[in-house]
Structure formats: C-alpha cells, structure tokens
C-alpha positions as CSV (number, residue, x, y, z in Angstrom):
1,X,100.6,102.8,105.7
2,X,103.1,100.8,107.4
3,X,105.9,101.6,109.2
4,X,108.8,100.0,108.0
5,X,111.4,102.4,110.0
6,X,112.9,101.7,113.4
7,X,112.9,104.0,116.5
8,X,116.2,105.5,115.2
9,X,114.5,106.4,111.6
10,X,116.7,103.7,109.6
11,X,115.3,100.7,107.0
12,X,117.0,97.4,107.3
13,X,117.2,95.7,103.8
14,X,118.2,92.6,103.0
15,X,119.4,91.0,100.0
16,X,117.8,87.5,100.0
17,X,119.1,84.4,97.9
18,X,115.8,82.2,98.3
19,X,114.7,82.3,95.0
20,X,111.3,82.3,95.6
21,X,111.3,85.4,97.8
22,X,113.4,87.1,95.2
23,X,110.6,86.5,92.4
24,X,108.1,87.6,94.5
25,X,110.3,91.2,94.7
26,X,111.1,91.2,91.5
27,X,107.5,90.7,90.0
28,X,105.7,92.6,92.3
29,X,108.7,95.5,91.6
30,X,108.4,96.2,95.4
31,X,110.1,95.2,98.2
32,X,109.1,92.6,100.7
33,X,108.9,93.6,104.4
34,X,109.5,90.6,106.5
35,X,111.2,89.8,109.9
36,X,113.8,88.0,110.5
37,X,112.7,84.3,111.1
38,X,113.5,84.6,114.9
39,X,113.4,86.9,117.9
40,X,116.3,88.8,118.8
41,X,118.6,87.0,121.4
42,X,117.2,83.8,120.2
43,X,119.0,80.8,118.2
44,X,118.5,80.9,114.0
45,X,115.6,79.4,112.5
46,X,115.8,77.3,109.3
47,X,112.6,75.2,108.9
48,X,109.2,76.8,108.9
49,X,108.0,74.3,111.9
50,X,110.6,75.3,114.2
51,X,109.2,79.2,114.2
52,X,108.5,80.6,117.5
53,X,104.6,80.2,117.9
54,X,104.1,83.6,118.8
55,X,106.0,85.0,115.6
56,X,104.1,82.6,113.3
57,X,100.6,83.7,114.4
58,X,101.7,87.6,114.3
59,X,102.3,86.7,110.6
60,X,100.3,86.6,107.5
61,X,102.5,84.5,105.4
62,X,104.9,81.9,106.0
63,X,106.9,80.9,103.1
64,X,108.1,77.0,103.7
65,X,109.7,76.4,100.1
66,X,113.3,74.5,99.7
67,X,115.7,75.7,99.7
68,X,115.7,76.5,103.4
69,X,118.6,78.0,104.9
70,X,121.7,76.1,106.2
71,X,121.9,78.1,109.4
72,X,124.7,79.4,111.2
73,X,125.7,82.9,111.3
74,X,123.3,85.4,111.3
75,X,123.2,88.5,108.7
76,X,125.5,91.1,108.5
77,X,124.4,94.5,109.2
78,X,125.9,97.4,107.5
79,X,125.3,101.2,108.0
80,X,125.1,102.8,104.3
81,X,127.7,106.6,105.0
82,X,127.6,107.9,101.0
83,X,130.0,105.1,99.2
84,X,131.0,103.8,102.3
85,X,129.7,101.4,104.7
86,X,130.0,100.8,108.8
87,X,130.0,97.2,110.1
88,X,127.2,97.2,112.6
89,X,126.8,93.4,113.0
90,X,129.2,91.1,111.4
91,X,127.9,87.9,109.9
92,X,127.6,85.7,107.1
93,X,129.2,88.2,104.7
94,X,132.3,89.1,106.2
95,X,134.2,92.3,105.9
96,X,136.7,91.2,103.5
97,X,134.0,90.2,100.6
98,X,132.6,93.6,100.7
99,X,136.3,95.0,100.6
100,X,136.6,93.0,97.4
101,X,133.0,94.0,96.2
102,X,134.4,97.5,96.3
103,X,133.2,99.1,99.3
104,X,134.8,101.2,101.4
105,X,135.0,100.2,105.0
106,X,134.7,103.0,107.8
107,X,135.9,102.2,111.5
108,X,137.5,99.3,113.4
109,X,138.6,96.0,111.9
110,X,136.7,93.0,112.6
C-alpha cells in the first residue's frame, strides 16, 4: 500500500480547480495522491517544463493540460479541530473566505 501520511500521522488534501484532475477524482471515485509541483523552499511551478528534473523523473505522471496555474501564492494549509479549522500556512485562500464559508477559525489572526 502506500503511505500517504506524514511523520506526524496527518493527510494533506487538497481541493483542486484543474478540471482535468478533478474528473480524474471524480470518475475514478478516489482520490489522487500527488505532490505539490515543487520542492519545499523552492519558487512555484506553473508549466510542466519548468519542473524540477529530479521531481519529474520520481514521477509517473505528469499532467501538462491548460489551464495551468497563474502562480503566486502557494496553498493554504488548514488543520481540520471538529467544525473548526487552524491556519497552518496562509495562502491563496485567505482567512476571511473561510470565515464567510462558515468555518470557525481557532488561534491568531493572520
């Protein structure tokens, strides 16, 4: 099987908007374990040809399809507490657009 858990024990999900990748989920009915598109520390990727080499060949698919990213801010990282959430990285989604999406937001303001 693989391990889709970190060291810690937690599963990082993301909710994707490339509609390819979303068909792929929803067809399949499973979930699709991916990495993020570039190492940690390291600059956002948005084309398939500007992957790190050493990432590419680790993987066995690389999905180029339009529409690619526009780049910027990387993805907000939330720690699911029962109906509540922690900020753990903000990001593209910021704090006040899950306020309004009716979560509640546990510790400091961002």
């Amino acid at each position: 099987p693989v391990q889709i858990r970190g060291a810690d024990g937690t599963v990082c999900l993301r909710w994707t908007s490339h509609p390819l990748a979303a068909l792929l989920s929803r067809e399949s009915s499973q979930p699709l374990i991916a990495t993020s598109a570039n190492l940690s520390e390291r600059p956002p990727v948005n084309r398939p040809w500007d992957l790190d080499e050493l990432l590419a060949a680790q993987s066995d698919l690389v999905v180029g399809n339009e529409p690619w990213p526009a780049g910027g801010l990387p993805s907000t990282i939330v720690r699911c507490e029962g109906d509540a959430l922690s900020i753990l990285r903000t990001g593209a989604v910021p704090r006040h657009r899950l306020e309004e999406s009716g979560f509640e937001i546990l510790g400091p303001v961002f």
